[in-house]
C-alpha positions in Angstrom: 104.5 150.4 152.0 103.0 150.3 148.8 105.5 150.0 146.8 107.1 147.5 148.6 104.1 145.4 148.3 104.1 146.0 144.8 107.8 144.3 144.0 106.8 141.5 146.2 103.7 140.9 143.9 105.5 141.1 140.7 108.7 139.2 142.2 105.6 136.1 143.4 104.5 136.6 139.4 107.5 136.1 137.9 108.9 133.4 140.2 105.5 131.9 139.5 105.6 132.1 135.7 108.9 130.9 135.9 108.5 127.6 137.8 108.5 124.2 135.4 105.1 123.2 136.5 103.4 126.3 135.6 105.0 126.1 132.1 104.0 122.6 131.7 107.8 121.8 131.8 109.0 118.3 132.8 112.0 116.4 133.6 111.3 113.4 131.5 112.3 113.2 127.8 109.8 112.7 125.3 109.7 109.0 123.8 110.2 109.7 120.5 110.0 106.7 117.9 110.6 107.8 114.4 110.5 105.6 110.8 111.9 107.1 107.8 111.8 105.7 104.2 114.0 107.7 101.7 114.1 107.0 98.3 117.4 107.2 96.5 118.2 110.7 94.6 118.4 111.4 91.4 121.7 112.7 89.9 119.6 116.1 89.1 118.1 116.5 92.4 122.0 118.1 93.0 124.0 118.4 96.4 121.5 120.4 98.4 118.4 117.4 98.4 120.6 114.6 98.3 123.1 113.6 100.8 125.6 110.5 100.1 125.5 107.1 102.0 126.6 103.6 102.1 124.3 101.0 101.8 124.2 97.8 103.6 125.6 96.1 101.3 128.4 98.5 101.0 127.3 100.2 97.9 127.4 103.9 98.2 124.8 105.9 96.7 122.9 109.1 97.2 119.8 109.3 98.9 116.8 112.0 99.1 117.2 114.2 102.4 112.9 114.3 102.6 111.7 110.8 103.5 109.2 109.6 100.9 107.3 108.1 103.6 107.2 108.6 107.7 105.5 107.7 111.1 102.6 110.0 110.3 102.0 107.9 107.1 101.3 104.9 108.9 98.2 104.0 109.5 98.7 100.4 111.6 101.3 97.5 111.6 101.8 93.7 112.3 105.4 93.2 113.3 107.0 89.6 112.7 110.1 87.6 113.8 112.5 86.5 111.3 114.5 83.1 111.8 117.6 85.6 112.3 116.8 86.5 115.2 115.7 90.3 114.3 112.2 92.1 113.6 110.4 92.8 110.7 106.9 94.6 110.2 103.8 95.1 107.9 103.3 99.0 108.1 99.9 99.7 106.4 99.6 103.0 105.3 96.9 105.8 105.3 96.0 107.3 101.8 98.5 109.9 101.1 101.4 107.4 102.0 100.1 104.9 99.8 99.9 107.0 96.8 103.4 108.3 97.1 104.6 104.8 97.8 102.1 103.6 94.4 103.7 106.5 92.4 107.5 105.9 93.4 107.0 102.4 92.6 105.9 102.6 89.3 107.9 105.8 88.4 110.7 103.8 89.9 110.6 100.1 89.5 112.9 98.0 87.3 115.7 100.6 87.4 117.4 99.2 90.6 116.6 102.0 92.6 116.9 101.7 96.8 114.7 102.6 99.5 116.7 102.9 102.8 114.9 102.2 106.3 115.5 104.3 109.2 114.3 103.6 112.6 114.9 106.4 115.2 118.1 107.4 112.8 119.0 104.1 112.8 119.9 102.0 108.8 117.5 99.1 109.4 117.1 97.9 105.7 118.1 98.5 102.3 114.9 97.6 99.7 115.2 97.3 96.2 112.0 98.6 94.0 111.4 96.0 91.6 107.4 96.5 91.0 104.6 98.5 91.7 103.2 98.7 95.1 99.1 99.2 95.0 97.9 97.8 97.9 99.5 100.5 100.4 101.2 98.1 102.8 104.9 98.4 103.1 107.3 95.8 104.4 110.5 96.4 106.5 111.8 92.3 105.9 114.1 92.6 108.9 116.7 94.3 110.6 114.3 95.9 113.6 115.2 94.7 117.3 112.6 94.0 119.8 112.7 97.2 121.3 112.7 99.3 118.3 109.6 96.2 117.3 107.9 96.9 121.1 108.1 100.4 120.6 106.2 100.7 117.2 103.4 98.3 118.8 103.3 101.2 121.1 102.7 103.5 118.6 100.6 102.1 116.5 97.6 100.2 116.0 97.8 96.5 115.1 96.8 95.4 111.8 92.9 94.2 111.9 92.7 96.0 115.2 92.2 99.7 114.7 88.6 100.5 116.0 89.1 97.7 119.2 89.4 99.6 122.5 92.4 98.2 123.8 94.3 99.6 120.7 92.8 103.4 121.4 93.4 103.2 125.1 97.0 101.1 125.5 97.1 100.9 129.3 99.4 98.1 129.5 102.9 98.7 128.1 104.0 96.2 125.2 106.5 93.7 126.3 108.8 92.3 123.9 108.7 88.8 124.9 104.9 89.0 123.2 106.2 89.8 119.5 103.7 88.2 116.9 104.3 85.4 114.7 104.6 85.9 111.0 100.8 86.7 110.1 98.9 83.7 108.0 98.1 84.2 104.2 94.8 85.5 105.3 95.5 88.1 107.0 96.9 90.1 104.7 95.3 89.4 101.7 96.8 90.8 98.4 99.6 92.2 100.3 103.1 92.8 98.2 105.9 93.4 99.4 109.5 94.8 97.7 112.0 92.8 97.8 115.6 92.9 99.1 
């Protein structure tokens, strides 16, 4: 009797340990909303950190496998319409994405080099580094769609907005139909941005 009460316990155990709730296992996918900025290689950097692409402009090239810069290196952002029709955004950055985007920028600028925009894997933009870049706020022109734009509102705090409440606690989804004008001259003062 005793041992039968035994498997019966450890069969309960296991079936318990098992089940998806007790693992914290769920059925729904994890929104995942990823921006990567990778600088264009070097002919040293070699086969292994660089892998070969085609720009938007149909010029091929080599770029870095690491991003210089990703989500976790953005701080807030102000996304913008353009008169095309597609999505643009001011990404400021926190500290250590600023000084790599500073130091590529110098190290880098003049020479023609690229910096390719991926959002959630997707080619968005094709920069050219043609100065320095100090005041750690980077520019993605255009190229977003509104849900790729609704989803980094989502995010990330909004530019001038980071200790309001509303921006810790997002409640409300963000609907697309409420995508920001292009901000005023004021609002981001001393802001640079590379050009295309």
């Amino acid at each position: 009797m005793k041992r039968i009460l035994l498997l019966l316990g450890i069969t309960a155990l296991t079936l318990i340990a098992m089940s998806p709730v007790h693992a914290g296992a769920s059925n729904k996918k994890k929104d995942v909303f990823t921006i990567r900025i990778h600088g264009e290689a070097s002919p040293e950097d070699g086969e292994k950190f660089s892998v070969p692409v085609i720009l938007l402009d149909g010029r091929k090239t080599s770029l870095s496998i690491m991003p210089l810069l990703n989500e976790h290196d953005i701080k807030s952002v102000y996304p913008f319409k353009n008169p095309d029709g597609t999505g643009g955004a001011y990404l400021r950055l926190d500290g250590h994405g600023s000084n790599l985007l500073t130091e590529y920028s110098i190290e880098r600028m003049g020479r023609g080099n690229i910096l390719a925009v991926m959002v959630n894997g997707r080619q968005v933009t094709d920069l050219v580094v043609d100065k320095a870049i100090r005041d750690g706020i980077f520019v993605i022109p255009s190229g977003m769609t509104m849900a790729e734009e609704a989803r980094l509102v989502n995010a990330f705090p909004i530019m001038g907005q980071e200790n309001s409440k509303s921006q810790k606690k997002k409640k409300q989804p963000f609907s697309p139909a409420n995508i920001m004008l292009p901000p005023k001259a004021t609002d981001l003062s001393g802001a640079s941005a590379p050009a295309q």
